[in-house]
Residue, then its C-alpha position, 0 to 999 in steps of 0.5 A: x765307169x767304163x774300162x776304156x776310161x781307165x786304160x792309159x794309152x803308151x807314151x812317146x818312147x815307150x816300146x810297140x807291142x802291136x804292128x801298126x798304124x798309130x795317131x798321136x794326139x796332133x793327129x800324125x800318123x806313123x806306121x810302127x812295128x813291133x820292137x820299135x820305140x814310140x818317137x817323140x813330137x817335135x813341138x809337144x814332146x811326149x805324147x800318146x799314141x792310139x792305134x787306129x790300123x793294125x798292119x796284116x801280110x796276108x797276100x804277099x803278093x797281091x794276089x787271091x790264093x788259088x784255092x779259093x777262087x771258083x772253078x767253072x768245069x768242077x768235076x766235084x760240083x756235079x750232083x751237088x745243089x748249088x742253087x737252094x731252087x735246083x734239084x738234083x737231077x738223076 
């Protein structure tokens, strides 16, 4: 028997440990938070809720740190093989 058949999922009203994004078992998607308690369906009541998404703040601002993006006049890339076909040439 696998572990996932065992797991149980957490319950409508239950706290989230995990930032996310869940699906309960009509299919709607909430994005929760940690803290947060797991809202009930309208119509089913108690349900399960699966998470499908975690959420990552990784770029506040949308844009790419300026460490990681290539320069082209790189002082440092001189006499470094860039390439696995050049030499270095001296």
């Amino acid at each position: 028997m696998e572990r996932k058949e065992q797991d149980m999922l957490p319950l409508s009203h239950e706290i989230v440990e995990v930032d996310g994004v869940y699906v309960n078992e009509a299919g709607q998607e909430e994005h929760l938070h940690r803290g947060q308690h797991f809202p009930a369906d309208p119509v089913l009541g108690k349900t399960e809720w699966k998470l499908t998404e975690y959420s990552f703040d990784n770029h506040h601002e949308g844009k790419t740190d300026e460490r990681l993006v290539p320069k082209e006049d790189d002082e440092d890339k001189k006499g470094k093989i860039t390439s696995p076909r050049r030499q270095i040439q001296t």
